[in-house]
C-alpha positions in Angstrom: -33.4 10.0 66.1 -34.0 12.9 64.0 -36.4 15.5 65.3 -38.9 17.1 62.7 -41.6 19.8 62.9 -44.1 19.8 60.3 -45.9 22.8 60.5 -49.4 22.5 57.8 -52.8 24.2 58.1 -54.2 21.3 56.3 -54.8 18.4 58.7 -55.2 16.1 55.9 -52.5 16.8 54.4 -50.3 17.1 57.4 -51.4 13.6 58.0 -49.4 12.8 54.6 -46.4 14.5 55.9 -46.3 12.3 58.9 -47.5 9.2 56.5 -44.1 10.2 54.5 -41.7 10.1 57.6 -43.1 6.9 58.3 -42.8 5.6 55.0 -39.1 6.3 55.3 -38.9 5.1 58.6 -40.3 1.3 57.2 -38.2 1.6 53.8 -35.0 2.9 55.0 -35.1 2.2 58.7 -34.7 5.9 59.6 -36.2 7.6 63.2 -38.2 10.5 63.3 -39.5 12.4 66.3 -42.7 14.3 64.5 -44.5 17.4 66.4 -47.3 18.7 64.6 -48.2 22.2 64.6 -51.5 23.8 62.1 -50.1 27.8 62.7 -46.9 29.1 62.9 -48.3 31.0 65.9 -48.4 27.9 68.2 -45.3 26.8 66.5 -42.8 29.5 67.9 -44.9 29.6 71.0 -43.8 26.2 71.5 -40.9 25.9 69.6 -38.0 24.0 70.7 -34.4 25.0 69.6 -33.7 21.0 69.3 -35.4 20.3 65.6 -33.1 19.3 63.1 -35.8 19.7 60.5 -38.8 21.6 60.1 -41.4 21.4 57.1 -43.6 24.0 56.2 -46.1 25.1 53.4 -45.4 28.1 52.0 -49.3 29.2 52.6 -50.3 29.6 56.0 -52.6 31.3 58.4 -51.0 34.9 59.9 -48.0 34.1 58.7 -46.4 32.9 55.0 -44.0 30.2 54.9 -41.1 32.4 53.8 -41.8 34.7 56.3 -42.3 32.2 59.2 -38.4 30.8 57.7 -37.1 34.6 58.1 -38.0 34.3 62.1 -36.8 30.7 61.8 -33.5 32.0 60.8 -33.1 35.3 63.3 -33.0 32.4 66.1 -31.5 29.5 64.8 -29.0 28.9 61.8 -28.7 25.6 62.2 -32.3 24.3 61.6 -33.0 22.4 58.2 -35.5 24.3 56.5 -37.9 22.0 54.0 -40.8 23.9 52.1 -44.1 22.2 50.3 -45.9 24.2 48.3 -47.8 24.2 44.8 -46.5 27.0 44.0 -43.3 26.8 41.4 -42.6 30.4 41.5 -41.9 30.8 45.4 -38.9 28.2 45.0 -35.8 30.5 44.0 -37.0 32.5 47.7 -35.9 29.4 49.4 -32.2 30.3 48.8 -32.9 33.7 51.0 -33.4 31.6 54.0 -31.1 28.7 53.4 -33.9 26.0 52.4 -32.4 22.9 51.9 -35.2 21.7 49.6 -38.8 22.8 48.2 -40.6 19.9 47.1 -43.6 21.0 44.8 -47.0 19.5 45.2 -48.3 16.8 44.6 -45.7 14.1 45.1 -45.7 10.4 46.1 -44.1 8.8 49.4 -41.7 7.5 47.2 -40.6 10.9 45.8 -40.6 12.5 49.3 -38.3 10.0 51.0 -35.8 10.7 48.3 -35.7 13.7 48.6 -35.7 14.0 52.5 -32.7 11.3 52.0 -30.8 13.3 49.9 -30.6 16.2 52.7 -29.9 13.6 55.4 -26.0 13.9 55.1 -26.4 17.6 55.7 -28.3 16.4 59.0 -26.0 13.5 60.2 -23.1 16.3 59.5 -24.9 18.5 62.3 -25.4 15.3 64.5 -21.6 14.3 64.3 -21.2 17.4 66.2 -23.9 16.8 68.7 -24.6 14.8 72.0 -27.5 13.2 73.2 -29.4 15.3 75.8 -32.3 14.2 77.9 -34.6 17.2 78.0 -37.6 17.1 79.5 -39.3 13.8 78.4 -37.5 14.1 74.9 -34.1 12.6 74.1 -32.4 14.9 71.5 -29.3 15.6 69.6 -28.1 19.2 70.7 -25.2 21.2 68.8 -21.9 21.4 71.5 -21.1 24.4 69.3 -24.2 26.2 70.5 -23.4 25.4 74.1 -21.3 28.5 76.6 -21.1 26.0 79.8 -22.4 23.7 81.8 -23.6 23.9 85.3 -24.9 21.9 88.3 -28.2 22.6 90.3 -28.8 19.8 92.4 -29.5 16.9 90.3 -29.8 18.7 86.7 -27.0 19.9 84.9 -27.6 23.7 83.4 -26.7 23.7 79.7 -26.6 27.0 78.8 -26.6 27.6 75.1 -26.1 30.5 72.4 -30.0 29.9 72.3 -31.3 29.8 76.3 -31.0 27.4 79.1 -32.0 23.8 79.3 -31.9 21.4 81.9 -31.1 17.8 82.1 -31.7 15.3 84.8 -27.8 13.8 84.8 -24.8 14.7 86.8 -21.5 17.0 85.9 -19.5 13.3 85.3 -21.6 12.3 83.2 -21.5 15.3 80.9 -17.6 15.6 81.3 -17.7 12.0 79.6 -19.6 12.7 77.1 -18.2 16.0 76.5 -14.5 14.4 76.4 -14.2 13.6 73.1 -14.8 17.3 71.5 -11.4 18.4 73.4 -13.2 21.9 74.2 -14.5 21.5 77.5 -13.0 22.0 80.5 -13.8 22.2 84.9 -13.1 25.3 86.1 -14.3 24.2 89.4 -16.4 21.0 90.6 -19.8 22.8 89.3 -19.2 24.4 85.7 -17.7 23.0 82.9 -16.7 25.4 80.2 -16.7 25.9 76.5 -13.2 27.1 75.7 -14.2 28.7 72.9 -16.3 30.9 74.8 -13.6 32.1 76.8 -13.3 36.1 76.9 -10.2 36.5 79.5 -8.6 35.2 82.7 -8.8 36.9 85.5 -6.5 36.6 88.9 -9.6 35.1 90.3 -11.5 33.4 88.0 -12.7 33.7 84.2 -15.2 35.4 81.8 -16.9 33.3 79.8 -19.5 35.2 77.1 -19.5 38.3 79.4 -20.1 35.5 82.7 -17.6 35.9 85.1 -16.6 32.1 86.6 -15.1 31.0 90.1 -11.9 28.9 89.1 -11.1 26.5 92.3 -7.3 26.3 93.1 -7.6 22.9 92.2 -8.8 23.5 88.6 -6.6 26.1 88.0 -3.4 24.5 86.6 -5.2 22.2 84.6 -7.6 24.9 83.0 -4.6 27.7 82.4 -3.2 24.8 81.1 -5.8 23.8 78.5 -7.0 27.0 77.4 -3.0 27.7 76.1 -3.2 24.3 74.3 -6.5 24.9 72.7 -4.8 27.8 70.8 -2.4 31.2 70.6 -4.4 33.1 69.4 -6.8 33.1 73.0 -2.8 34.5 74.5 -4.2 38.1 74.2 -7.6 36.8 76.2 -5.1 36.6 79.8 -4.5 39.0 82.1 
């Protein structure tokens, strides 16, 4: 599933957009999660850090596309950035914020899902280093380079991100499964599991992880010393 925002003053033509996705979902067998917004005003009120691609016209209400895709960019990198426009002469801006296409007005469904094709291996590329998060009624594919730790409260686990917290309804087992694979994530004790790579120092007591000092259990201890020297020398001047 592959999360887009399509952000378009025009309802008709917004309607197109969606039409588009759709017509790549029935030709190529693609999914798309679609949220609509007609301002970029509502859109970063509401906006979510989980889109993998947002669409926008470079004419809108308050706020130009470009400009909106400046903002974009101060809190996310990682978001694929699409423009539509009729306008030719705005395209060379689109390298300033990364675009990864401007697709000029008019076009057909057919041009549109060829284009939005040929920027899915810069997608799935993102999503090989993702996991599949439940948040709130959405199930997404979230970046594990973005995320600091993991936490438990209760029966959510606490992701907390380079971008905010989020909660999922799961438990810390779970998470450690999935997690596994990436080789960067480790207990400290039975309620946080930790991003190694976020790791500023040990301490006699615990660790700091980005500027968060963590309780590590006696039982954890071993183990975590253990894998923070494996994942690398260069983190030997991190211990104390």
């Amino acid at each position: 599933m592959i999360n887009v925002a399509i952000i378009e003053q025009n309802q008709t033509e917004a309607k197109y957009l969606v039409d588009c996705f759709r017509y790549i979902t029935e030709t190529d067998g693609r999914q798309f999660f679609i949220s609509q917004f007609l301002s970029p005003l509502v859109f970063f009120e509401r906006f979510e850090q989980y889109y993998d691609i947002v669409v926008l016209n470079t004419a809108l209400p308050m706020m130009d596309g470009m400009e909106v895709a400046r903002q974009l960019r101060k809190i996310n990198r990682d978001i694929g950035i699409v423009f539509v426009s009729d306008d030719d002469k705005m395209a060379i801006k689109g390298y300033e914020v990364s675009a990864l296409d401007y697709i000029l007005k008019p076009f057909t469904k057919q041009e549109f899902c060829a284009r939005i094709n040929r920027i899915i291996p810069h997608v799935n590329k993102k999503l090989t280093n993702s996991i599949l998060v439940n948040f709130k009624d959405k199930s997404v594919f979230f970046s594990v380079g973005r995320i600091i730790y993991l936490e438990t409260q209760g029966h959510y686990i606490i992701y907390h991100t380079t971008d905010g917290d989020f909660s999922e309804y799961s438990t810390m087992k779970k998470a450690e499964q999935t997690l596994s694979r990436f080789g960067i994530f480790v207990k400290c004790n039975q309620c946080y599991l930790v991003n190694l790579a976020y790791i500023d120092r040990m301490l006699p007591d615990g660790v700091v992880v980005a500027g968060k000092k963590l309780a590590v259990s006696r039982q954890q201890k071993k183990k975590f010393v253990a894998a923070l020297a494996e994942y690398g020398q260069s983190n030997m001047h991190k211990w104390q």
